[in-house]
C-alpha positions in Angstrom: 89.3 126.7 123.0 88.8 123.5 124.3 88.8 120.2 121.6 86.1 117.5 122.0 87.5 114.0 122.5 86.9 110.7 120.6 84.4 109.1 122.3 86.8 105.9 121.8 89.7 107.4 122.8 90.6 105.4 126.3 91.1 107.9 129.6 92.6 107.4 132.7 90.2 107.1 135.9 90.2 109.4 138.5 90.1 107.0 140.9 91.6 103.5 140.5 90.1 102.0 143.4 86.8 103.4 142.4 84.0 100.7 142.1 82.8 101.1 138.7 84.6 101.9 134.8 83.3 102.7 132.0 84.1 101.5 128.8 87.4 104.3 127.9 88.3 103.6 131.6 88.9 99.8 131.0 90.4 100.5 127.5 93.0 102.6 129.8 93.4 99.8 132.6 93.9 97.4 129.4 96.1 99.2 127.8 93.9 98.6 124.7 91.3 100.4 122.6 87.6 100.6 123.5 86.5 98.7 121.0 88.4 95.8 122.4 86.2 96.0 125.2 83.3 96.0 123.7 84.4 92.7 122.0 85.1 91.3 125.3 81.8 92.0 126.4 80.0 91.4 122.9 81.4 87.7 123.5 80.9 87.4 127.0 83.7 87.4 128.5 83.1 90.9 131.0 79.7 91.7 132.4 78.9 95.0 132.2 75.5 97.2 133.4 73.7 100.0 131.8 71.1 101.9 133.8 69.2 102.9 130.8 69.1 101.6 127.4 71.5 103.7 124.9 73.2 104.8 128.1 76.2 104.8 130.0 78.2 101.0 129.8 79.9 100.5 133.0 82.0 97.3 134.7 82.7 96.5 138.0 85.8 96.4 139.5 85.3 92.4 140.8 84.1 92.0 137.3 87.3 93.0 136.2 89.4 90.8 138.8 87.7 88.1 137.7 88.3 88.7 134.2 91.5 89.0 134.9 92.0 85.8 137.0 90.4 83.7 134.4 92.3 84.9 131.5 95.7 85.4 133.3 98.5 83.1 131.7 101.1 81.2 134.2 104.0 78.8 132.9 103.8 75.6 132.6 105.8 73.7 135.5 108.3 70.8 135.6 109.2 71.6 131.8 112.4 73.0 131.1 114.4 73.5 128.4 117.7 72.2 127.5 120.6 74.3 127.3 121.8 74.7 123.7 125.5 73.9 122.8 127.6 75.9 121.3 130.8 74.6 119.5 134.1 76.5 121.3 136.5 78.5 119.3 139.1 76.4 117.6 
């Protein structure tokens, strides 16, 4: 007997060099739940299409590359940190 699964629940693609994700696809990528993604997108942050209305949400992959290049963190050069002294054994 096979189970029906949450409709939020996030699945791995098939393909990951396919062109488009869905919503639970992206959650997977993310490593995050679908909801999350539907913030992102809520605020603006990832584009997303839907052929009809009440339909299938899908994203692109370059929509998702440039998601991620815009939000990516890198450090901060030229500062670094001072190493802490310790007191030696008496």
């Amino acid at each position: 007997m096979a189970t029906k699964q949450s409709p939020r629940t996030p699945t791995q693609p098939r393909d990951l060099n396919a062109p488009f994700f869905n919503l639970r696809e992206v959650a997977w990528l993310w490593d995050c739940s679908v909801d999350t993604v539907r913030r992102a997108i809520k605020a603006g942050l990832l584009p997303c299409s839907q052929r009809v209305p009440g339909g299938l949400i899908i994203v692109s992959r370059e929509d998702l590359d440039a998601y991620h290049q815009a939000t990516r963190t890198v450090p901060i050069r030229g500062r670094r940190r001072r190493p802490t002294r310790t007191k030696a054994a008496a």
